[in-house]
C-alpha positions as YAML, in Angstrom:
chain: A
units: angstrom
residues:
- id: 1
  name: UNK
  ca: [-57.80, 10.34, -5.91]
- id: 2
  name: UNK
  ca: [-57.94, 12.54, -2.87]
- id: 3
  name: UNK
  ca: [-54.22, 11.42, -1.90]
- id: 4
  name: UNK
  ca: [-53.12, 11.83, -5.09]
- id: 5
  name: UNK
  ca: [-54.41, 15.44, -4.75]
- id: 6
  name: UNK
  ca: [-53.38, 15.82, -1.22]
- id: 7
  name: UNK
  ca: [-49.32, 14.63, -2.04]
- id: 8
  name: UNK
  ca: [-50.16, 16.95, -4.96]
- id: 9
  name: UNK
  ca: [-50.82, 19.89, -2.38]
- id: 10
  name: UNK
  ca: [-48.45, 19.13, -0.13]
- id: 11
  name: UNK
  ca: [-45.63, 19.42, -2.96]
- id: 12
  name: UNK
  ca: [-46.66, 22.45, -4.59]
- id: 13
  name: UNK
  ca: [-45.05, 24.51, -1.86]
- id: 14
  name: UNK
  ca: [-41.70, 22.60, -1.85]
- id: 15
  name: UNK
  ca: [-41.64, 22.98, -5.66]
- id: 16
  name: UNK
  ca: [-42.16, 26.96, -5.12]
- id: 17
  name: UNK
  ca: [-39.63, 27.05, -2.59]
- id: 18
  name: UNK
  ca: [-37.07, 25.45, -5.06]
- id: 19
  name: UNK
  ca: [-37.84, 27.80, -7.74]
- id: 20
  name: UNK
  ca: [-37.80, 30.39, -5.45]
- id: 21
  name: UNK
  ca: [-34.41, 29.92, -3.94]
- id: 22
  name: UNK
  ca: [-32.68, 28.88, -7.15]
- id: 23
  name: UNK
  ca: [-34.13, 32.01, -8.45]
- id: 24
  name: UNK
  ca: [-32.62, 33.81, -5.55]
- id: 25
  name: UNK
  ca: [-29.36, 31.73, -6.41]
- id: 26
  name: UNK
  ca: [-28.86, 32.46, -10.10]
- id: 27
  name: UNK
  ca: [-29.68, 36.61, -8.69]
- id: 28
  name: UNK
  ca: [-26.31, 36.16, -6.03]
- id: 29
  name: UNK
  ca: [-24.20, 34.92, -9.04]
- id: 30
  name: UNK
  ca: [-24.93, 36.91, -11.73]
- id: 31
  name: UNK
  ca: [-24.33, 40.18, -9.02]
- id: 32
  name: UNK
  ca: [-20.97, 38.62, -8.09]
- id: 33
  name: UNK
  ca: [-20.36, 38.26, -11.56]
- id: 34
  name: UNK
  ca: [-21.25, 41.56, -13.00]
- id: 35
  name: UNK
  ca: [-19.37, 43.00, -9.73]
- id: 36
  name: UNK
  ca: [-16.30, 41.35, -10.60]
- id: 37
  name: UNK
  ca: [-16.73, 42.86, -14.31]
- id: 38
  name: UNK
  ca: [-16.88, 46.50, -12.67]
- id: 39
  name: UNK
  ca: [-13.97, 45.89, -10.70]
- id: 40
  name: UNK
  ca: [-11.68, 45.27, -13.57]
- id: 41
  name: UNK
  ca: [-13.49, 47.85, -15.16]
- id: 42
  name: UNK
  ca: [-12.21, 50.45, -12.35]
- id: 43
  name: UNK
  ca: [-9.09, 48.84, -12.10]
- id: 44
  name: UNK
  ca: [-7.73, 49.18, -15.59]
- id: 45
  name: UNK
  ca: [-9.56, 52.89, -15.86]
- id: 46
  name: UNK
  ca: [-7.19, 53.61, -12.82]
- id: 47
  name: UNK
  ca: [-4.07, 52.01, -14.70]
- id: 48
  name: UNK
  ca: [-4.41, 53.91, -17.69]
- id: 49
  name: UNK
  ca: [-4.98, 57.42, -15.97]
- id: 50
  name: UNK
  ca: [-1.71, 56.49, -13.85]
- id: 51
  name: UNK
  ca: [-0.01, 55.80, -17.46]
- id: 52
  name: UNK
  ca: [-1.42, 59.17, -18.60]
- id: 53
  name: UNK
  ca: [-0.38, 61.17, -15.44]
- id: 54
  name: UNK
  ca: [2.95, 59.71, -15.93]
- id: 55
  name: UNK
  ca: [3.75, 60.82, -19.45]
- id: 56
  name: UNK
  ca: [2.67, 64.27, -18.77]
- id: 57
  name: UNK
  ca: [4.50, 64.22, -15.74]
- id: 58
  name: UNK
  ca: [7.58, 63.09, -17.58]
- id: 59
  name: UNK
  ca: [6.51, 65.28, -20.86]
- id: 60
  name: UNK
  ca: [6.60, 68.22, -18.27]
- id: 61
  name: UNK
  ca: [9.78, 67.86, -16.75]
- id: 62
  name: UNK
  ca: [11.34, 67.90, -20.39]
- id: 63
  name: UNK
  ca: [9.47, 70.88, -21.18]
- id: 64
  name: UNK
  ca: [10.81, 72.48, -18.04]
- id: 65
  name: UNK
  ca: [14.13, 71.12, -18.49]
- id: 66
  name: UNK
  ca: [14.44, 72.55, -21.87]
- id: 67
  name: UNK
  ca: [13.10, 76.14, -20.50]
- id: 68
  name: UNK
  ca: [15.70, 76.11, -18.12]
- id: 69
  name: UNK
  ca: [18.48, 75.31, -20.07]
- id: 70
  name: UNK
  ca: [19.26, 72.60, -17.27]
- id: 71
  name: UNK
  ca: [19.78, 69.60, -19.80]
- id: 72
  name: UNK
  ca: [23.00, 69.03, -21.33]
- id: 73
  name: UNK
  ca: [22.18, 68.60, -25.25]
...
């Protein structure tokens, strides 16, 4: 019985460990994988302001254009 006990003892720590560093494991992916989810997040906020910045940029120069009386039409 006592080196049932003892192997018993002498795993317990192991068996912690493991836990503990696929705990630590599953933490790393599931950052990498909600950091990936921010960055296309960012990225297509950033496409549609460019989109919006365009329009009005091109929606101005009409406007401007028009006030002018530089356009033919």
């Amino acid at each position: 019985m006592d080196s049932k006990e003892k192997h018993i003892r002498e795993n317990e720590p192991v068996n912690a460990d493991m836990i503990a560093d696929s705990l630590r494991a599953e933490g790393r992916n599931r950052k990498r994988e909600n950091t990936r989810k921010i960055n296309r997040l960012w990225l297509w906020l950033g496409i549609l302001v460019l989109i919006a910045i365009l329009l009005y940029w091109l929606f101005s120069i009409g406007i401007i254009g028009d006030m002018t009386n530089s356009f033919n039409g």
